[in-house]
N, C-alpha and C positions, 0 to 999 in steps of 0.2 A: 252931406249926402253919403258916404262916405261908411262912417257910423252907422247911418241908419239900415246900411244893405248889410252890415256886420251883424248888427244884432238880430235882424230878420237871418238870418244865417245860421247863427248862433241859436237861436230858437226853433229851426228847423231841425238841425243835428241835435238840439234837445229832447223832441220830441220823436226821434229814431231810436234814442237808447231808449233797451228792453229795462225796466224797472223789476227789479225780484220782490217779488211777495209769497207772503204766508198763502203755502199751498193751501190750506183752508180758505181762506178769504180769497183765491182766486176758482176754488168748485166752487164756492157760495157764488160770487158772482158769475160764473158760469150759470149757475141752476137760476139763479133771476133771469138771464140774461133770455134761455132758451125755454122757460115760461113764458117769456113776455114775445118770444119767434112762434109760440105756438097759439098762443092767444090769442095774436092781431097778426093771421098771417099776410093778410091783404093789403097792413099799413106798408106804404113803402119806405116811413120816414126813419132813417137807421141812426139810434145812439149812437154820440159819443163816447161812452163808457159807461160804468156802472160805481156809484157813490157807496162804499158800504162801511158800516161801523167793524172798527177790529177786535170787537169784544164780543158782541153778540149777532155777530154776521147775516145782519139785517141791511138792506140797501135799495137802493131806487134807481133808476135809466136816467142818464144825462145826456140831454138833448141839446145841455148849449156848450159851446165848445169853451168856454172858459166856467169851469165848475167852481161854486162858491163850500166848501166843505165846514161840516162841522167839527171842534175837536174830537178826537178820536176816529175821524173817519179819513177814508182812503179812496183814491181814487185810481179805476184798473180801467185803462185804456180796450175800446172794442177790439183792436188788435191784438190786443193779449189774452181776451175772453176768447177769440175764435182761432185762436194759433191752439194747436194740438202739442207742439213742441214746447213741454214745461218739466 
């Protein structure tokens, strides 16, 4: 029991560290991010984050909380897309 409050723990403080990304790839997924705020402003279902390729900073809204990524691609937490401090 023990272990298992450990690692749920450990995954909680994992998911508080800030991740540093290619300021490119975190305006690209900013600009998907607040397309997709202006689009469906009435949805109220809010991403997880946004999936984007690091090459050609193309990406899509993740809406489940455990994201399946392609090589080459990254994943920028809704937190970080809507934090101004970068």
């Amino acid at each position: 029991m023990v272990a298992l409050s450990e690692k749920t723990e450990q995954q909680r403080v994992d998911m508080e560290i800030p991740i540093l990304l290619d300021p490119t790839v975190l305006r690209a997924a900013r600009r998907i991010y607040r397309i997709y705020c202006t689009l469906n402003s009435r949805v109220s279902k809010r991403p997880f984050g946004v999936a984007i390729n690091r090459d050609n900073h193309r990406g899509q809204l993740i809406f489940n909380n455990k994201p399946i990524l392609l090589p080459g691609e990254c994943f920028v937490p809704i937190k970080q897309i809507e934090s101004e401090a970068y």
